[in-house]
N, C-alpha and C positions, 0 to 999 in steps of 0.2 A: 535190700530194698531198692527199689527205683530210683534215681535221681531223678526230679521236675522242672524241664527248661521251658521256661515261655519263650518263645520265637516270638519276636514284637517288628514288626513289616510295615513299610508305607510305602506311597505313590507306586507302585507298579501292578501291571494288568497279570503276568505270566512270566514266571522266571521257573526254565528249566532243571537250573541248580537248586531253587528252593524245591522244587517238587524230586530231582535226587535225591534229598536229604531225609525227607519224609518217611522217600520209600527203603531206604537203603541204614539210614542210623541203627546201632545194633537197642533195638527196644526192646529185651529183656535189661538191661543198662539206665532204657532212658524212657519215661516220660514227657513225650513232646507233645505240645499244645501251641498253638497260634492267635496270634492279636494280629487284624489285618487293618492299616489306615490307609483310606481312600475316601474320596467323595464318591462313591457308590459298589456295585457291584465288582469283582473282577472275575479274570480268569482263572486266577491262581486258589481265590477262594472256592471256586466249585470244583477242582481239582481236591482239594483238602478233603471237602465235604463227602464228595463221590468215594473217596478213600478213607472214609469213615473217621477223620484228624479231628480231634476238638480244633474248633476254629470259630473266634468270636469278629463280627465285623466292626468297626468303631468308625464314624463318620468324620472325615477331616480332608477337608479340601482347603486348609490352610491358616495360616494363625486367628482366625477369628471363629476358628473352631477347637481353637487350642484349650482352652477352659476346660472346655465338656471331654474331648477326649485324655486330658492328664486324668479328671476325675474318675471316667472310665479304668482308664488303667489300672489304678490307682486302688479302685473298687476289686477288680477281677483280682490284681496280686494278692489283697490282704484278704481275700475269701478263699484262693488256694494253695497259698503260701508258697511258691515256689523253691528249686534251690539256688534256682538263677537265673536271668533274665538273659538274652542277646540279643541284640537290636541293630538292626541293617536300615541304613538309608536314614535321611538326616532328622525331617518328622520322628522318625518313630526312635529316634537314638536322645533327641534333646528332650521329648517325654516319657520315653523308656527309662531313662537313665533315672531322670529325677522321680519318676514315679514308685518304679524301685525300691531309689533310697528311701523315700520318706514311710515305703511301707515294710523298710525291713529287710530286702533281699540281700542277702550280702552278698550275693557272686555277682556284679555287672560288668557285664559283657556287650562292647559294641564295635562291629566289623566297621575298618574306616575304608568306603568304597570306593573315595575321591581321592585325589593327589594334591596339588597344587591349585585348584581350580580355582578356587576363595583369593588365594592368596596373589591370583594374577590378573581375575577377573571378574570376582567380588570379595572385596575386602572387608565388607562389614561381616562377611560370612565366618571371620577366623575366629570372632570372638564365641561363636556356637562351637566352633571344634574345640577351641581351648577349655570350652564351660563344659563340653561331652568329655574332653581326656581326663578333667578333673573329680567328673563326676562316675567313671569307669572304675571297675579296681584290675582289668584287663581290656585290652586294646588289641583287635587282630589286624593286624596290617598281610597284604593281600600281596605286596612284592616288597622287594628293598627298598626301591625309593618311596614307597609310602611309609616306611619305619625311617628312613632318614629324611622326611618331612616332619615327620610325629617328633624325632625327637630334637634333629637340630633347628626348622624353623618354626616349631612348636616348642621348644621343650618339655617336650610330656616324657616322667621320668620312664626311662629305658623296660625298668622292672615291671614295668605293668605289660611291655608287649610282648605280644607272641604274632610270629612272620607262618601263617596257614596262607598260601598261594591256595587261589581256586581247586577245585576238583571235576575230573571227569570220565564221562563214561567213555571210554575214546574209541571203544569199537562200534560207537555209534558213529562214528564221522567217517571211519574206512569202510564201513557196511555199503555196498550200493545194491542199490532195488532198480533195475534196470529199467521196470517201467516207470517208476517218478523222477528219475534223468531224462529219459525221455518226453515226455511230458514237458519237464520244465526246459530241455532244449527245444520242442517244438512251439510252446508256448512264445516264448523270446527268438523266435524263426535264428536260430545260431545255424542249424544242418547247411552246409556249405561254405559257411564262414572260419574264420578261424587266420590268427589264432587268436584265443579269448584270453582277455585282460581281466579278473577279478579282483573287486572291492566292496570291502562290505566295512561301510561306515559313514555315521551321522554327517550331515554336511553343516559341520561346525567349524570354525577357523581351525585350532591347533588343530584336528584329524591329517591336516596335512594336502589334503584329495588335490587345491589350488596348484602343488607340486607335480599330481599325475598327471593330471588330463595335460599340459604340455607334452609332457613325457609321449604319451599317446600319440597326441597330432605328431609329434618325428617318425615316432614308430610306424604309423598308418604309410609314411611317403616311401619305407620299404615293403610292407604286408598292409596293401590297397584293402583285401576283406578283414581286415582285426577286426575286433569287435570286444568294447568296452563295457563291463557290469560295472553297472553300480548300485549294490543295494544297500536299506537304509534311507533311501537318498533324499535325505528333508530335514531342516534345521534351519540356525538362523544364519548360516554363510549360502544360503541357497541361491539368492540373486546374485551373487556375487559367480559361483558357480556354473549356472547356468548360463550368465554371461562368455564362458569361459567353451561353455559345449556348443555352443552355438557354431561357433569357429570350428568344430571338428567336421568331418565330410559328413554329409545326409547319411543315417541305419547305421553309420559305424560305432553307436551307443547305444546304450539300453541302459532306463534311469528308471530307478524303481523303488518307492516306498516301503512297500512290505510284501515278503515273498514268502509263506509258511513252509515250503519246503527246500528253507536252505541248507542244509547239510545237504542236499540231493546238487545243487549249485556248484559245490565246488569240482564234482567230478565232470564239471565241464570246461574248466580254466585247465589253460595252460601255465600260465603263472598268475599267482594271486602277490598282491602289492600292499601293503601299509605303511605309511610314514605319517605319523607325529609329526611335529614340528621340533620336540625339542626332547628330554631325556625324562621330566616330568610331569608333563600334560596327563598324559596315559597312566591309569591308577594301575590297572593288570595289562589289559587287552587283552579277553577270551579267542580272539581271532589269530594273534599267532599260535596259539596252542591247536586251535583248530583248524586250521590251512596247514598244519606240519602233519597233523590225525589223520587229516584225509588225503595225504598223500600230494599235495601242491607244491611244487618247486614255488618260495617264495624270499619277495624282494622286503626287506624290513630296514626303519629304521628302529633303534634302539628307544626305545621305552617303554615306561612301565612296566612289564616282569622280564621284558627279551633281552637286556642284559642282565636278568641271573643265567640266561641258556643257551642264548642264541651267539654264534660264532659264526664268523664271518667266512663263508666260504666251506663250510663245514657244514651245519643241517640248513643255512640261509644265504642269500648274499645279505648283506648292511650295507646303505648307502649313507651317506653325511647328510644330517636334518637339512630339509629349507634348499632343496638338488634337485632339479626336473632334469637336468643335463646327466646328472649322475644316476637317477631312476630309468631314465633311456637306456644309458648305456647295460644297467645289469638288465633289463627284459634283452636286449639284442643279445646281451651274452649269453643267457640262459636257454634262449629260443634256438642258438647255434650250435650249442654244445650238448650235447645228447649224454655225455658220459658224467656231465656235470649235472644234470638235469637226475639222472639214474644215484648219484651218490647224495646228492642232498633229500630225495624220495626215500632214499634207506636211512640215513643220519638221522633225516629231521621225524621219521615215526621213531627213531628209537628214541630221540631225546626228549619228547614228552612225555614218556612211559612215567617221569617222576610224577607227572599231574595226577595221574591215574587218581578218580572218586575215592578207592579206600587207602591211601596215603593221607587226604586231606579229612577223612573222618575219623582216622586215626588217632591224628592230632589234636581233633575237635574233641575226641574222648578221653585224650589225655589232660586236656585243656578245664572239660565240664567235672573230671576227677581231682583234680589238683586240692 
C-alpha cells in the first residue's frame, strides 16, 4: 500500500526543486498531496495543478491569518489521515507541525531551510525553531552546519535528524541551448566585453556582494572591458550596494532583479564568485552546486554545504570571509591560468555528481519508510 505524505508549503511563488520532487518521487511508494500557504495565487500551485497533484490553496499572508489556516490544516489531515506530514519554510512548519500533532500524524517532518539567521539577526525568531524541533519527531538538516546549529546552539536531540543536502537535475545546468545564451548575451549587450564576472545573489548584508564589487573595480584597472553580473540583485543591503556601484566605471555592470533564464547565464562567465560573510550565514547555497554543474571556474567562500565539498584549489578556489583583496587576487589568478581554469572545470562537475536529484530522494524514501 502507498504511503501518504502531505507536502505542507509557504511564502514562495516557484521553487524548481519542489516541482523535481513531484515529478520524479517514485509514486508507486508514495502518495503526494500539497498544502500551499500564501496570500494568493502562486506559480508553483499551477504547476501542481497542470500536473494533475492534489493541491489545496490555504490563505496566509501572515499571523493574523494564523487561526484560520492551523484550522484548515488541521481539517484537511484529520479527513485524510495521512502517514506524515513534511513542512518547508517557517509558516508552514510552526503550523504544520502543530496541526499534525493535534490530528494525529505521527511521522512529522520539517526541512530546516535557514542557518543561523534568527540567531544573528532575529532573535525572537529562535524561539519558533526551538517550538518546531520539539514539535518534529524528525528534522532534515540541508548541510552540516545546519545539524550543528540544530544541535549545538539549539539543542534539538541528535536523534531526530537526518543531514538530506538538496538535490539535483544537474544535466540541467551543463545543457546549453545556444540560442537562449545568446539571447541573454545580447540581451545584457556582453558580445565584446569580457571578461565576465558572475553573481547570483540577494543583496543582503551576510551574501557578502559589499566584498566583490571592490574586488571588481581593481580587477577593471587591468581588463578596462570586464563586465560585472549581478543577478537577484535587490534586498535590503541594496542602498548600501548601489552606493558601492556607482564608483565602478559607466557599462562595466549589469544589475538585475530577475532573469528567467538563469541557468543559460552562467555559460557566459568566466568566473562566477560567492562569498558569505562568514561559515554560517549560508543554510545550503544552491549556487555553488550550480556554478560547479555548469562548468564555472569558481571563487567560494566556505558556507553553508561548500565545506562538506569544496577544496580549495581543487574543484574551487576559497578565499577568507570579509577579503575583497583576497577575492581580487583569485579572479586575476584564475583569469591567468588556463590549466587551472581546465582542472577545476573537470573537478568541480565531478564533485557535485553526489548532489545528483536521486541521491537526495533516495534518502527521502528512506526517511518517509523508517
Amino acid at each position: 500500500m502507498k504511503k501518504k505524505i502531505v507536502y505542507i508549503i509557504s511564502d514562495i511563488q516557484r521553487s524548481v526543486a519542489f516541482e523535481w520532487i513531484a515529478d520524479y518521487i517514485d509514486k508507486n511508494r508514495f502518495d503526494i498531496s500539497f498544502l500551499i500557504l500564501n496570500p494568493g495565487d502562486s506559480n508553483i500551485e499551477e504547476f501542481l495543478r497542470s500536473n494533475r497533484y492534489q493541491v489545496e490553496h490555504i490563505k496566509c499572508a501572515g499571523k493574523k491569518d494564523w487561526p484560520g489556516a492551523f484550522f484548515s490544516i488541521y481539517s484537511y489531515l484529520r479527513k485524510t489521515k495521512p502517514d506524515a506530514v513534511h513542512c518547508h519554510l517557517q509558516q508552514a512548519t510552526i503550523l504544520g507541525l502543530a496541526a499534525a500533532k493535534l490530528a494525529g500524524v505521527k511521522k512529522r517532518i520539517y526541512t530546516r531551510h535557514h542557518s543561523s539567521l534568527h540567531h544573528i539577526y532575529f532573535p525572537k525568531g529562535i524561539v519558533w525553531d526551538k517550538y518546531s524541533n520539539k514539535l518534529a519527531t524528525h528534522i532534515v538538516a540541508i548541510s552540516g552546519i545546519v545539524k550543528t546549529i540544530l544541535t549545538d546552539w539549539e539543542q534539538a536531540p541528535e536523534s531526530k535528524i537526518r543531514l538530506i543536502p538538496h538535490g539535483f537535475i544537474l544535466e540541467e545546468f551543463s545543457k546549453i541551448v545556444p540560442e537562449k545564451v545568446e539571447a541573454v548575451e545580447s540581451k545584457y549587450e556582453l558580445r565584446g566585453n569580457g571578461p565576465v564576472i558572475g553573481v547570483i545573489s540577494r543583496f543582503t548584508e551576510w551574501k557578502g556582494v559589499q566584498y566583490i564589487i571592490p574586488a571588481f573595480k581593481q580587477l577593471v584597472e587591468n581588463y578596462p572591458r570586464a563586465t560585472l553580473l549581478l543577478f537577484n540583485a535587490s534586498g535590503d543591503y541594496e542602498q548600501v550596494l548601489d552606493g558601492m556601484l556607482a564608483e565602478l566605471p559607466e557599462h562595466s555592470y549589469r544589475k538585475v532583479k530577475f532573469e528567467p533564464e538563469i541557468m543559460s547565464t552562467y555559460h557566459l562567465m568566466d568566473v562566477f564568485v560567492h562569498t558569505p560573510i562568514d561559515e554560517h550565514s549560508e543554510a545550503f547555497g544552491q549556487i555553488y552546486v550550480e556554478a560547479l554543474a555548469a562548468g564555472v571556474p569558481s571563487i567560494f567562500t566556505l558556507s553553508g554545504i561548500a565545506p562538506d565539498f569544496i577544496v580549495d584549489g581543487e574543484n574551487a578556489l576559497v578565499v577568507p570571509h570579509q577579503s575583497s583583496d583576497a577575492i581580487y587576487k583569485a579572479m586575476h589568478r584564475l583569469l591567468t591560468d588556463p590549466e587551472l581554469q581546465k582542472k577545476l572545470f573537470t573537478n568541480g562537475k565531478k564533485s557535485v555528481e553526489a548532489f545528483a536529484l536521486g541521491n537526495m530522494l533516495g534518502q527521502l524514501t528512506s526517511l518517509y519508510n523508517e
